[in-house]
C-alpha positions in Angstrom: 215.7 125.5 4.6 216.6 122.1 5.7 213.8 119.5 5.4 213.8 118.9 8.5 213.6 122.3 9.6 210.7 122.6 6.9 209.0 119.6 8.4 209.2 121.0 12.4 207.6 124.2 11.4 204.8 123.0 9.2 204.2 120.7 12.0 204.4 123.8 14.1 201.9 125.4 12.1 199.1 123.1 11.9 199.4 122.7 15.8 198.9 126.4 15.7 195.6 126.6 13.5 194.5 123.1 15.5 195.2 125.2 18.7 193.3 128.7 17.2 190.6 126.3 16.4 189.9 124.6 19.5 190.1 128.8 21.5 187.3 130.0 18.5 185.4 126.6 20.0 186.0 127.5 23.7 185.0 130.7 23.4 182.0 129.9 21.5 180.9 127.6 24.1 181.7 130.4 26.9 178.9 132.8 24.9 176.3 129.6 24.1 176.2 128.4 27.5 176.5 132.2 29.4 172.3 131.7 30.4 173.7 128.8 32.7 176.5 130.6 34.8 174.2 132.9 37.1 173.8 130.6 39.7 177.2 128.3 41.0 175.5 125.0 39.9 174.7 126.0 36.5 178.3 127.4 36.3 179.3 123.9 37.1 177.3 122.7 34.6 178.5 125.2 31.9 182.3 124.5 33.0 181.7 120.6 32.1 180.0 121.6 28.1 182.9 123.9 27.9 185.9 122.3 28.6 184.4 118.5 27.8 183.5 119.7 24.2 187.0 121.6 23.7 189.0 119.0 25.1 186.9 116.4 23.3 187.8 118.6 19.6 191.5 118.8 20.7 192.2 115.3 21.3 190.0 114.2 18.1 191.4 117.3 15.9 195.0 115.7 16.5 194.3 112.5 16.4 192.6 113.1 13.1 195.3 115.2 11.6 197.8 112.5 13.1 196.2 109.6 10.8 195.7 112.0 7.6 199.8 113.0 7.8 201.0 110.3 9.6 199.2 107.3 10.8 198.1 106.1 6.9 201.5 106.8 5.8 203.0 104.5 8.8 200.9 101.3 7.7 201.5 101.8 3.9 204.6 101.8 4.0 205.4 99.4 6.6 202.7 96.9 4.9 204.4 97.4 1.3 207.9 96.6 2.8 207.1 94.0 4.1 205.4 92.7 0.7 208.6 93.7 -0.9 210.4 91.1 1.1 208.4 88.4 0.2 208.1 89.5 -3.1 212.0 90.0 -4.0 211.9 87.5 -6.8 211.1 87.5 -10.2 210.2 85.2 -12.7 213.0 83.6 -13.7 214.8 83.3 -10.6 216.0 79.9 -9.5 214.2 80.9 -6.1 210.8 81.6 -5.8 208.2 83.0 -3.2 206.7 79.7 -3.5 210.0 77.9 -3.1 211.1 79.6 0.5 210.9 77.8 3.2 208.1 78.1 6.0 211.3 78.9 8.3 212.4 81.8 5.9 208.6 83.1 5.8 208.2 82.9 9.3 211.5 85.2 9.8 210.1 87.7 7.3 206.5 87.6 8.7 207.9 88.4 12.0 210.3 91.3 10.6 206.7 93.1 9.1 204.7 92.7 12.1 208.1 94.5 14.2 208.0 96.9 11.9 204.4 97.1 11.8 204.1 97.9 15.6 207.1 100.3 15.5 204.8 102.4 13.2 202.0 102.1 15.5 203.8 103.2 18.3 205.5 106.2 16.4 201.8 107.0 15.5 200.6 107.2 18.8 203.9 109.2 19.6 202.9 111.6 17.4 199.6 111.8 18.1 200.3 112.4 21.8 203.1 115.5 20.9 200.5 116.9 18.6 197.9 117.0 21.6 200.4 118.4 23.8 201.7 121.3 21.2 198.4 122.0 20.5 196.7 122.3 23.9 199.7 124.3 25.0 198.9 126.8 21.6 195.1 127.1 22.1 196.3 128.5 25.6 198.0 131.1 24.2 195.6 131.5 21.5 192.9 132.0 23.9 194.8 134.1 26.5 195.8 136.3 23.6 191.9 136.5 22.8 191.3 137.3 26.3 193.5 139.9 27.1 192.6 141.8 23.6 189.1 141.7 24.8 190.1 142.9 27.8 192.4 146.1 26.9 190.0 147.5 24.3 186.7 146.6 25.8 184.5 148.5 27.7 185.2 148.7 31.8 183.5 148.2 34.7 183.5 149.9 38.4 181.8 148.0 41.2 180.4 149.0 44.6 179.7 152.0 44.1 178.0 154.3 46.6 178.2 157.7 48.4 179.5 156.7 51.9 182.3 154.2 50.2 185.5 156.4 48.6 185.9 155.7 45.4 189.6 157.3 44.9 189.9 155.8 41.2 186.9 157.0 40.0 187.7 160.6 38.3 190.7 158.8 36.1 187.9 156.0 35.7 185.4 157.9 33.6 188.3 160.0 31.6 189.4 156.9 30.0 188.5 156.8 25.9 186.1 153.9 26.4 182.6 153.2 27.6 182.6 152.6 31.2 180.1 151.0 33.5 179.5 152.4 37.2 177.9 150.0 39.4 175.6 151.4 42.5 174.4 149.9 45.3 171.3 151.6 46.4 171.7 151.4 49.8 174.8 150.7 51.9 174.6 149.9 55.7 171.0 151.1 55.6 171.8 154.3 53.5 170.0 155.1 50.5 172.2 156.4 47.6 169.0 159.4 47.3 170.1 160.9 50.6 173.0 162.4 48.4 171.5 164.2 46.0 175.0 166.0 44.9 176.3 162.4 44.6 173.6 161.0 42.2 173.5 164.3 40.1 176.9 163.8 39.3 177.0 160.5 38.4 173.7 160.8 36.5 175.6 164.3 34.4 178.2 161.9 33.8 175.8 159.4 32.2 174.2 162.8 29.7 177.1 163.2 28.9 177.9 159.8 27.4 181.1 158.8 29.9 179.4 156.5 31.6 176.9 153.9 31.9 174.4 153.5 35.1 173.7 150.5 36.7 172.1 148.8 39.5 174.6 146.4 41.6 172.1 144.4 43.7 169.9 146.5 46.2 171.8 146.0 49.5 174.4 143.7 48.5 174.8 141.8 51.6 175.2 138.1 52.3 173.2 135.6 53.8 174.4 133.8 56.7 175.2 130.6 54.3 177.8 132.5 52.4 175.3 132.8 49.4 175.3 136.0 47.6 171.9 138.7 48.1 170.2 136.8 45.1 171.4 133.6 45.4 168.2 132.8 47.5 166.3 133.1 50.3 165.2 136.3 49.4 161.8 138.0 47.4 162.6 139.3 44.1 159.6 141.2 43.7 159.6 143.2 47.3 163.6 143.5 47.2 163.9 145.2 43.8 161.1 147.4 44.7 163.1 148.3 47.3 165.8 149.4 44.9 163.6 150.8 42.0 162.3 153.4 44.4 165.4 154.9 45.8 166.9 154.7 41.8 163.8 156.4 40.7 164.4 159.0 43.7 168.1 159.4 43.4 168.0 159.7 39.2 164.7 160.0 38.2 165.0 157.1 35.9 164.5 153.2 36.0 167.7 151.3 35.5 168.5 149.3 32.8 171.4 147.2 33.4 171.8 144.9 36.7 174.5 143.1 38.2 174.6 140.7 40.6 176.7 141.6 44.5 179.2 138.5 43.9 178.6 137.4 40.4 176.1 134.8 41.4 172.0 134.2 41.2 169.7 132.1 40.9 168.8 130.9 37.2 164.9 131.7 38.6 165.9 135.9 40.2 167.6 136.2 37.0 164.6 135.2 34.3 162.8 137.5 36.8 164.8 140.5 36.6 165.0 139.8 32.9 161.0 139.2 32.1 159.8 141.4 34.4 162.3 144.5 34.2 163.6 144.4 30.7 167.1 144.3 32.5 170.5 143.5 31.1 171.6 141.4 33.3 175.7 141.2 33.8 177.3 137.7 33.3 180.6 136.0 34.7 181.5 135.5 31.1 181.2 139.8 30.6 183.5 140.0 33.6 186.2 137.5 32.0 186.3 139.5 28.7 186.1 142.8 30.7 187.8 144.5 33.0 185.7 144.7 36.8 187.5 147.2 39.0 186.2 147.9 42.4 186.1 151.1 44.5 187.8 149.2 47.5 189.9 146.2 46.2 191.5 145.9 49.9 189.7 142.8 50.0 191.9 141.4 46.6 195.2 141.5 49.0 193.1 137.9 50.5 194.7 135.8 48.1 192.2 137.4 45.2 195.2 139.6 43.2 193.7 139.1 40.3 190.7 141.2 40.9 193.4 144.4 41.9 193.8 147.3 40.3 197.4 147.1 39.4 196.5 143.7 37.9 193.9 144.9 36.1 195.8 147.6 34.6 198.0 145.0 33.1 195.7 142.3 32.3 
């Protein structure tokens, strides 16, 4: 192999590892800060330690490898030219350093500083590629991550209740892995226990380890704001009450596992739900690493493909 060829892909490989490094970071920093992202402001917050801190190890990790590979090597061995070329003569020679003239000094002086900021700029050349290569591989890295996560991970089916069709459901809970059904308790003022065929069903399904019950708010509406059902303006306590007695009626059990209608609540419903309840509560970082289908996704044609089932299927 050529040198150069050698060179390009050891240069490609570092950028590689740099890249895998800075993805093991992000995701790290996705699963330290996941108690932030119920609510949209502590999202916001968690979006700014995530991608600060693994932007922040990118451009330093580069950098850094740039002056251990490249940057020293640029000033030694511009510096020690430049000392050859004052130092050319020997003793003995009818010329000596001491000898030149300050014109002759001056000429050489100027020839090590050009040099000098050639190497700086070829530095900072390199330093800026190696940024660039590297973001570009912890992208793939981390996609690569992702959609691993994704395809052999357990599954998740959303908005689920007796009056809504649910035509992917009975190739949903055949699949070889765990799979999470989401109900709403009640649905346009219907409680899930009115359908007593429905609910023993779903809770057979769950005996017979296919599935996984859980609750998916209480009436998962919205409030005239646009915030989601536990975003706010609402009372935990009465409003899961609510919910607890039409579960306990329609499986006779207490849930376990909650999600929030929309992803979002506040940091307060969610220590709540957690203190009180016992609950596992579902996070935006579980629905990036897993698969979230829905019943209906007609509302994923808005612009939202990425939440569709033929996307999903894929990615």
């Amino acid at each position: 192999m050529a040198p150069a060829c050698r060179r390009r892909c050891m240069e490609l490989l570092a950028c590689s590892l740099l890249g895998a490094l800075t993805a093991a970071w992000l995701m790290g920093a996705l699963i330290v800060t996941e108690d932030l992202q119920w609510s949209k402001i502590g999202l916001m917050q968690a979006v700014s330690v995530v991608l600060g801190s693994s932007m922040g190890l990118l451009v330093g990790s580069a950098i850094f490898a740039t002056w251990l590979t490249g940057g020293l090597w640029f000033e030694v061995l511009f510096v020690s030219r430049g000392q050859e070329d004052i130092q050319d003569e020997r003793p003995g020679s009818t010329v000596t350093v001491l000898g030149r003239s300050a014109e002759k000094q001056q000429e050489t002086a100027a020839i090590v500083d050009q040099k000098l900021e050639a190497g700086r700029k070829d530095w900072w050349c390199c330093a800026c590629m190696r940024i660039a290569y590297t973001f570009t591989f912890s992208l793939a890295w981390f996609g690569t991550a992702t959609w691993i996560l994704r395809s052999t991970g357990y599954e998740h089916l959303d908005d689920m209740h007796p009056s809504n069709s649910c035509p992917i459901l009975d190739s949903f809970v055949l699949r070889s892995k765990t799979q999470y059904l989401w109900i709403i308790p009640f649905q346009n003022g219907t409680a899930i226990s009115d359908f007593p065929e429905w609910c023993a069903d779903l809770k057979q399904l769950e005996q017979d380890g296919l599935v996984v019950l859980g609750m998916h708010g209480v009436y998962h509406e919205w409030h005239e704001d646009g915030s989601a059902e536990f975003e706010c303006c609402v009372d935990p306590a009465s409003l899961m009450e609510e919910g607890l007695a039409v579960w306990k009626k329609a499986f006779n059990a207490t849930p376990k596992h909650f999600a929030f209608p929309g992803g979002f609540g506040s940091a307060e419903n969610a220590a709540f739900l957690q203190d009180t309840y016992g609950m596992y509560l579902r996070s935006l970082l579980n629905g990036l690493l897993h698969r979230v289908y829905h019943c209906d996704d007609s509302f994923c044609n808005d612009g939202k493909f990425m939440c569709s089932t033929p996307y999903l299927d894929v990615f």
